[in-house]
FIKOL-138558 format. One line per 4 residues: number of its first residue (from 1); their letters; for each residue z, y, x of C-alpha. Coordinates in steps of 0.001 Angstrom, whole numbers, always signed. Layout:
N
NUM) a) Z Y X; ...
END
This chain:
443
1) xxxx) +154980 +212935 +132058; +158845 +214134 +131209; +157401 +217852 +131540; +154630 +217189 +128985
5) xxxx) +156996 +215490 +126513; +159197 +218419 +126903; +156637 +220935 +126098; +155646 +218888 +123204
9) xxxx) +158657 +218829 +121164; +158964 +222339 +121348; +155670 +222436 +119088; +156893 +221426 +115279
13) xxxx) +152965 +219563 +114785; +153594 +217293 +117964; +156921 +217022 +117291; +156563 +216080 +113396
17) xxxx) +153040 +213722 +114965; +155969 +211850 +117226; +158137 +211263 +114332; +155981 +209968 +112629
21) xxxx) +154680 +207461 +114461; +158198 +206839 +115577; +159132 +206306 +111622; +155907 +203758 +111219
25) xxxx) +156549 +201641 +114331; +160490 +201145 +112646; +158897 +199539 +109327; +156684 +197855 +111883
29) xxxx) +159725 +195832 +113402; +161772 +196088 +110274; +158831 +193915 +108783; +158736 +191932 +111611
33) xxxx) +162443 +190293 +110768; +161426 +189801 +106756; +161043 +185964 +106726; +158100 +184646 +104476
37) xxxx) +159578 +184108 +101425; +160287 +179558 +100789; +160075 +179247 +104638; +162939 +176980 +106097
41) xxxx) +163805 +179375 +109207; +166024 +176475 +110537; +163182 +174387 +111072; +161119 +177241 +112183
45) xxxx) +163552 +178686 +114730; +164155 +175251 +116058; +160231 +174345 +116387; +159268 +177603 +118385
49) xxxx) +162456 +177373 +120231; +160918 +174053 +121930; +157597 +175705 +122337; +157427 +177234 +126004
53) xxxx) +153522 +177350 +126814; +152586 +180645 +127871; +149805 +180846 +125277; +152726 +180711 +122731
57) xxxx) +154631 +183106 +125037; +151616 +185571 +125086; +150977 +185430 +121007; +154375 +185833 +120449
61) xxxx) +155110 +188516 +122231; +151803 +190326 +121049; +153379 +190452 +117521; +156835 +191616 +118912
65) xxxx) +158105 +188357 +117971; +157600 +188306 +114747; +155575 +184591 +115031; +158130 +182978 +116178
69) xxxx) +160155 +183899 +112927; +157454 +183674 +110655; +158394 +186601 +109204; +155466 +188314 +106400
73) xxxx) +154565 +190171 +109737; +153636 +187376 +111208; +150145 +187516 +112239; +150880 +191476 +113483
77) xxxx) +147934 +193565 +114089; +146179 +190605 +115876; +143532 +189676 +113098; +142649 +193537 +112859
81) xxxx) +142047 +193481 +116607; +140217 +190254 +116870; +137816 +191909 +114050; +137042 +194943 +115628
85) xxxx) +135876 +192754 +118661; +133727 +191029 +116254; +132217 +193676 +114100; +131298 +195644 +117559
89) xxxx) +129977 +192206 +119077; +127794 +191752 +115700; +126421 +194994 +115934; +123949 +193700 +118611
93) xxxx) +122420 +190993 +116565; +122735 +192819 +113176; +120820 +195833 +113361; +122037 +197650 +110103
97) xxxx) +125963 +197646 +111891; +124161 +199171 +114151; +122404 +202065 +112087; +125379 +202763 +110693
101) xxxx) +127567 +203257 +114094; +124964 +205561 +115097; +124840 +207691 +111918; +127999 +209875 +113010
105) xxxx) +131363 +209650 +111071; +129681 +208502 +107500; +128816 +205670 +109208; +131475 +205133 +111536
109) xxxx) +133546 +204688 +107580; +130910 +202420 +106728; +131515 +200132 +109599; +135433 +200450 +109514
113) xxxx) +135132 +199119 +106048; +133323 +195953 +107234; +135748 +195978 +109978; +138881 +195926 +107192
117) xxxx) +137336 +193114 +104956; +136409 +190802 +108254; +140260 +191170 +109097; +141450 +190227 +105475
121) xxxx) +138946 +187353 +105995; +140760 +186364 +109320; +144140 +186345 +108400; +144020 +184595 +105915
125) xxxx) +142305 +181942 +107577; +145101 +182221 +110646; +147688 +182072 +108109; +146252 +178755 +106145
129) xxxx) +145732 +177167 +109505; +149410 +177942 +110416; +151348 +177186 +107634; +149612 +173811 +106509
133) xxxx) +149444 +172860 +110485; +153513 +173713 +110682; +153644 +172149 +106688; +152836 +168555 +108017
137) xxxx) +155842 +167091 +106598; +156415 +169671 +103396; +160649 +168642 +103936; +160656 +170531 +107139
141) xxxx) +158683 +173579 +106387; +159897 +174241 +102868; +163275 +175867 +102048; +166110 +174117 +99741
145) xxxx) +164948 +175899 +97121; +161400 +175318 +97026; +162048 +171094 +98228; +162095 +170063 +94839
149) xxxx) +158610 +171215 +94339; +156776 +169481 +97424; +154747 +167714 +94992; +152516 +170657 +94741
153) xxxx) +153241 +171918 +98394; +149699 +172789 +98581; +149744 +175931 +96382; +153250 +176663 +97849
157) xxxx) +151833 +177290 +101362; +148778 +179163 +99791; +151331 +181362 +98395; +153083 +181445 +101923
161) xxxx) +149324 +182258 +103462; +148665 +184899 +100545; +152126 +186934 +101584; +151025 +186751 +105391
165) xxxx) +147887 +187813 +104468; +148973 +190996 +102773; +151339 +191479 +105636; +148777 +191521 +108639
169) xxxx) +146589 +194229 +105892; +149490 +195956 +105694; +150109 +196306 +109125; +146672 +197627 +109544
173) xxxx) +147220 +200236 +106676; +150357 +201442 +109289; +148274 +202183 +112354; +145450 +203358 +110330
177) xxxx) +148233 +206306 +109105; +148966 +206478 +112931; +146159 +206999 +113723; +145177 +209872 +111672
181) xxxx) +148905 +211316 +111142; +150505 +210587 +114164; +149970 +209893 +118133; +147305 +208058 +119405
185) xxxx) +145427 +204356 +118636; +148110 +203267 +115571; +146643 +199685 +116679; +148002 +199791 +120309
189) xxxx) +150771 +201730 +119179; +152283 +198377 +117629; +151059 +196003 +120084; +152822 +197636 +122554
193) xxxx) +156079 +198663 +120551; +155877 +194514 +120213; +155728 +193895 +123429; +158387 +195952 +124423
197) xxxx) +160464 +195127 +121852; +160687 +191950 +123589; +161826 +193258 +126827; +165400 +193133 +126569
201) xxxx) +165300 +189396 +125779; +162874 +188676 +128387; +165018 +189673 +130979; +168346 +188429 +129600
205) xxxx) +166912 +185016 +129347; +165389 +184852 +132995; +169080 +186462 +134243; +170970 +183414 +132530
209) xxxx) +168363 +180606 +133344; +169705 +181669 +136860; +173326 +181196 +136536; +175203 +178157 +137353
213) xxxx) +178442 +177656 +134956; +179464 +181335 +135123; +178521 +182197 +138401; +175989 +183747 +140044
217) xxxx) +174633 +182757 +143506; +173259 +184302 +145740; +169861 +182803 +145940; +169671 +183116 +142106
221) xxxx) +170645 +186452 +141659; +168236 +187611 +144880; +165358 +185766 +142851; +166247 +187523 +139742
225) xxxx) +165918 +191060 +141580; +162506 +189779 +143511; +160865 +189120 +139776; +162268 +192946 +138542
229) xxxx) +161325 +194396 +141815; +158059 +192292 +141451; +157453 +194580 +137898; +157971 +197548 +139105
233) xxxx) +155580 +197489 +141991; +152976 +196022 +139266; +153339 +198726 +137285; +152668 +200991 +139694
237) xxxx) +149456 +198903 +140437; +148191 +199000 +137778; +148612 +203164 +136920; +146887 +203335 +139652
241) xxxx) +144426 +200588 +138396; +144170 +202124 +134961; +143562 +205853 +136194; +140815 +204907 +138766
245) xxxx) +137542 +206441 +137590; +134125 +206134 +139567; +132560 +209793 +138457; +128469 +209619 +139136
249) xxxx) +127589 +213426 +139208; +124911 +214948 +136838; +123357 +218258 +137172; +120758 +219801 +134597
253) xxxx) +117515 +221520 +135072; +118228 +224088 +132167; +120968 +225729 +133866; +121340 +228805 +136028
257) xxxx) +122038 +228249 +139828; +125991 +228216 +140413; +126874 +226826 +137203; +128340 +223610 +137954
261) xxxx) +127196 +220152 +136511; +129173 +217102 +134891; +129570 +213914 +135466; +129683 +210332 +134182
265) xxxx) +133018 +208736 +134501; +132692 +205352 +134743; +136557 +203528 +134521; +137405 +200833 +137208
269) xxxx) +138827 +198675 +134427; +136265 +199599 +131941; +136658 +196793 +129809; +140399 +196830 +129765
273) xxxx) +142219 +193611 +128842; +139601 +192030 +126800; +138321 +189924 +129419; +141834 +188671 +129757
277) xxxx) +142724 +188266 +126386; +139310 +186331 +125659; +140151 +183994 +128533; +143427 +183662 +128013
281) xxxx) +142553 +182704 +124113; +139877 +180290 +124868; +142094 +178200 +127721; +145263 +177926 +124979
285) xxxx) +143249 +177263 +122026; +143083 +173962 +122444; +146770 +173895 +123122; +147915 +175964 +120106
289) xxxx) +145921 +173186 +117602; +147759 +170409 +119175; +151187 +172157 +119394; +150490 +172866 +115565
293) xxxx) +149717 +169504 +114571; +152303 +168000 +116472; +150543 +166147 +119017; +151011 +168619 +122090
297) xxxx) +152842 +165362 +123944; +149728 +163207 +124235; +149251 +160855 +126957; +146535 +159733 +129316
301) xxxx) +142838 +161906 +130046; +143441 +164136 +126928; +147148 +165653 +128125; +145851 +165919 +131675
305) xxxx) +143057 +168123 +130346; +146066 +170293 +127972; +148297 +170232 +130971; +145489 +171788 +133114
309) xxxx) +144258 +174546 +130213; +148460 +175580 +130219; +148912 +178459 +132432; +152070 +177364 +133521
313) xxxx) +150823 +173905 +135340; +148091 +176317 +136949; +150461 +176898 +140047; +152635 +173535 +139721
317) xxxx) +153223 +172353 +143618; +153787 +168799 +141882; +150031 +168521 +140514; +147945 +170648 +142465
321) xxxx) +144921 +169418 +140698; +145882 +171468 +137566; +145261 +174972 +139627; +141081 +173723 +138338
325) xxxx) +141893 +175645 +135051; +143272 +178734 +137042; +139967 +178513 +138692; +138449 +178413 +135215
329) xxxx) +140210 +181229 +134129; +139006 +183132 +136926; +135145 +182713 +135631; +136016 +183557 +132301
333) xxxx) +137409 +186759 +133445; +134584 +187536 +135468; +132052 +186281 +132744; +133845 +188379 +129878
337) xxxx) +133996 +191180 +132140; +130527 +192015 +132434; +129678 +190576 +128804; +132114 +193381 +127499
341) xxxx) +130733 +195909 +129052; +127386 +195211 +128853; +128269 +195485 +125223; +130135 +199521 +125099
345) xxxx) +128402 +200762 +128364; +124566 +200609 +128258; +122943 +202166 +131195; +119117 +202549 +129856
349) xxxx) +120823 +204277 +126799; +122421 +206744 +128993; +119495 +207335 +131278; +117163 +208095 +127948
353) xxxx) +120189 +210661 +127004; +120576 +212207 +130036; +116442 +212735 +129934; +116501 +213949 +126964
357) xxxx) +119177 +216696 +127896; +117179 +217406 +130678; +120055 +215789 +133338; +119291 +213580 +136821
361) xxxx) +121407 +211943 +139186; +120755 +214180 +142363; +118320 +212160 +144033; +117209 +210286 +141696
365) xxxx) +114310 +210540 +138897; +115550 +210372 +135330; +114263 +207396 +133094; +114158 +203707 +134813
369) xxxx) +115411 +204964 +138226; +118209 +206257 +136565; +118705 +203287 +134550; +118935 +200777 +137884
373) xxxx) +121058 +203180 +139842; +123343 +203090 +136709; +123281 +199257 +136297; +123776 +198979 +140097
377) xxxx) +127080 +200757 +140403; +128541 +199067 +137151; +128018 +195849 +138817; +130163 +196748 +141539
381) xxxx) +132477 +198424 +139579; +132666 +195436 +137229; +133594 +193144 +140162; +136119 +195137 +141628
385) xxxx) +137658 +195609 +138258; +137608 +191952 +137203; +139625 +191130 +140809; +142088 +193515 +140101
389) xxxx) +142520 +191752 +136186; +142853 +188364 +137710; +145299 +189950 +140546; +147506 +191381 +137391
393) xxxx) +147408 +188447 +135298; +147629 +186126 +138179; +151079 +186963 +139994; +153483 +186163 +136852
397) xxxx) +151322 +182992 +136673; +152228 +182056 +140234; +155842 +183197 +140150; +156354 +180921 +136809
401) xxxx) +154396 +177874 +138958; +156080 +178045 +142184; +159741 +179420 +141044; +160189 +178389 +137777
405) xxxx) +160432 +182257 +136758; +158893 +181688 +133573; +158372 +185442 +131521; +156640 +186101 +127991
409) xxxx) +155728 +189741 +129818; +152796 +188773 +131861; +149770 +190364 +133763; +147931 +190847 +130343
413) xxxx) +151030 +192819 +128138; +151820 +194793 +131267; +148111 +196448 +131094; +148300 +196683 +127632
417) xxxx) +151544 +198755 +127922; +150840 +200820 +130709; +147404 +201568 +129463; +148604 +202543 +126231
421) xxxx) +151739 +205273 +127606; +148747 +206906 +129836; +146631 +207021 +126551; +149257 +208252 +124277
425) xxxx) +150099 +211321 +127144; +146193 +212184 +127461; +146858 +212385 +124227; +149945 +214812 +123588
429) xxxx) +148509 +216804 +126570; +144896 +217130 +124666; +146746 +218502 +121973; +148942 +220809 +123631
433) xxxx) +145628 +222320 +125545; +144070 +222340 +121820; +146606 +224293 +120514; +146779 +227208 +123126
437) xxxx) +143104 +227521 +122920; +143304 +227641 +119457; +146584 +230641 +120366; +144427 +232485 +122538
441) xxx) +141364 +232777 +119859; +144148 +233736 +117460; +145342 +236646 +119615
END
């Protein structure tokens, strides 16, 4: 990895492609400490600083903290991602989405377009939702300056809604210019630079909740290295996770003896963390609304039922009960697994391609054979990819249930990350083979 960084900024395009994306993730987090202009940011440092659920944990360090501050960055790149999911799910029940994806790059535009508008749509929608959830009681939410007017506190937190609105579009107008000028998916750029970003505090906290007074015992300080340790060996896991690729080999009829075939590489996690992150969303939903209204403290059936959605009661030795939503979260894993990729991987597609080209599967005949050998191994594959999500996701969950070790930089951010570096150096290194080709043609 150092090696191919090296080699890269000795090339002035790479190098001035790094910069630049460098340079956009800066305003990124620059933007992300702008407060929204007429917010009090006592009240809102104090409210999120009682907030310790991990679906809070999770959102806020998806923007790179920027929530928590309610800063004109708030919402992040989040509404652009939840749209894309949308727009590619709706393509499957609208059939003119689907026209268009298919009609190469012109319509690949026309679909990013609808893709742009449906996140404008959704943050501002997020950001009404927010603000006149957090604007219960207009004294708290409104600065000193903007008190007098609580009268009309209605068009005061439209206002507040409009600005987050424009923020969340502009953040998508920054990895859209990453995308084409710089390194990489701009979009997972920023998600990640925002969940790094949060790193440093992550770890600073979890080394003080440890102390007693001002000093450190043993057992303490031996837990703190366990969790770090605990990390690093995840990481690991989950390189190897990421870069494990089931290749189903393909030869064609058209070509000469001794020429060699392809193959179909078919990813272990092929649907990535969006299993996890629609899992994840769905169990803290509920708990978001009533920590936004206010009313996250209820009593009786209905705070059993939050308590057992919250990951962090999922591995609680005091109610073992709760660990029914961990088993929940398991099927929804599983469940969103194979919906996802039932949705970008379509075996019958790929067979009719393949027949078309004249490819087979050795041993096989192309068409429906093709197909069910196809749908067969992404099954298993599937599977063994959803364990290895709910393995990832899992640990941090049990660590924060059984030692207290609670961390905003869970299973789900640590795929994200790690997924995105080994993206970003397929990258640099597709570029750097681009360009010698490109040398060699020139000579």
């Amino acid at each position: 990895m150092l090696k191919t960084f090296r080699q890269a900024l000795q090339i002035e395009e790479i190098r001035k492609k790094l910069g630049f994306t460098f340079l956009m993730l800066i305003v990124v987090r620059l933007g992300s400490q702008l407060p929204t202009p007429g917010v009090n940011p006592d009240f809102i440092k104090s409210f999120f600083a009682s907030q310790t659920g991990e679906a809070f944990n999770f959102f806020n360090a998806f923007t790179g903290g920027s929530f928590e501050q309610m800063s004109i960055f708030a919402l992040s790149i989040s509404p652009y991602i939840t749209s894309s999911i949308v727009v590619q799910m709706l393509q499957m029940v609208i059939p003119k989405l689907n026209e268009w994806n298919e009609q190469g790059d012109a319509g690949k535009q026309k679909v990013n377009r609808v893709t742009r508008y449906v996140t404008v749509a959704i943050a501002m929608i997020q950001a009404l939702v927010i603000i006149f959830s957090l604007g219960a009681k207009p004294e708290n939410i409104l600065g000193d300056s903007l008190i007098q007017y609580k009268n009309v506190y209605w068009l005061i937190y439209l206002y507040m809604a409009v600005v987050v609105t424009a923020g969340s579009a502009f953040v998508m107008w920054l990895a859209d210019l990453i995308t084409r000028h710089g390194i990489g998916n701009g979009s997972s750029m920023i998600i990640s630079a925002g969940i790094i970003s949060s790193l440093p505090t992550m770890f600073t906290t979890l080394y003080f909740k440890y102390l007693e007074g001002s000093v450190i015992t043993t057992g303490n300080f031996f837990l703190f290295v366990l969790v770090v340790l605990l990390y690093i060996a995840m990481i690991i896991g989950v390189v190897f996770f990421e870069g494990s690729v089931r290749k189903i080999p393909v030869q064609y009829a058209n070509r000469q003896a001794g020429q060699k075939g392809s193959d179909i590489p078919v990813k272990l996690n092929s649907a990535s963390v969006i299993p996890v992150i629609f899992a994840s969303s769905l169990m803290s939903f509920p708990g978001i609304i009533m920590m936004l209204i206010g009313k996250s403290n209820i009593e009786g059936v209905g705070g059993h039922i939050l308590n057992a959605l919250s990951q962090q009661n999922w591995c609680s030795l005091k109610q073992p009960w709760y660990s029914v939503g961990l088993l929940i979260y398991i099927l929804l894993v599983v469940f969103f697994a194979y919906f996802y990729t039932s949705i970008t991987f379509n075996p019958l597609e790929i067979a009719n391609n393949m027949k078309r080209q004249g490819g087979f599967v050795p041993g096989l005949r192309p068409g429906k054979p093709t197909s069910d050998f196809l749908a067969k191994i992404l099954n298993y594959i599937i599977f063994i990819g959803a364990i290895g999500l709910i393995i990832v996701a899992v640990i941090p969950i049990f660590f924060n249930g059984v030692f207290g070790a609670s961390v905003s930089f869970g299973g789900t951010s640590l795929i994200i990350v790690v997924g995105v570096v080994l993206e970003t150096i397929k990258q640099v290194e597709a570029q750097l083979v681009n360009r010698h080709y490109k040398g060699f043609l020139n000579d």
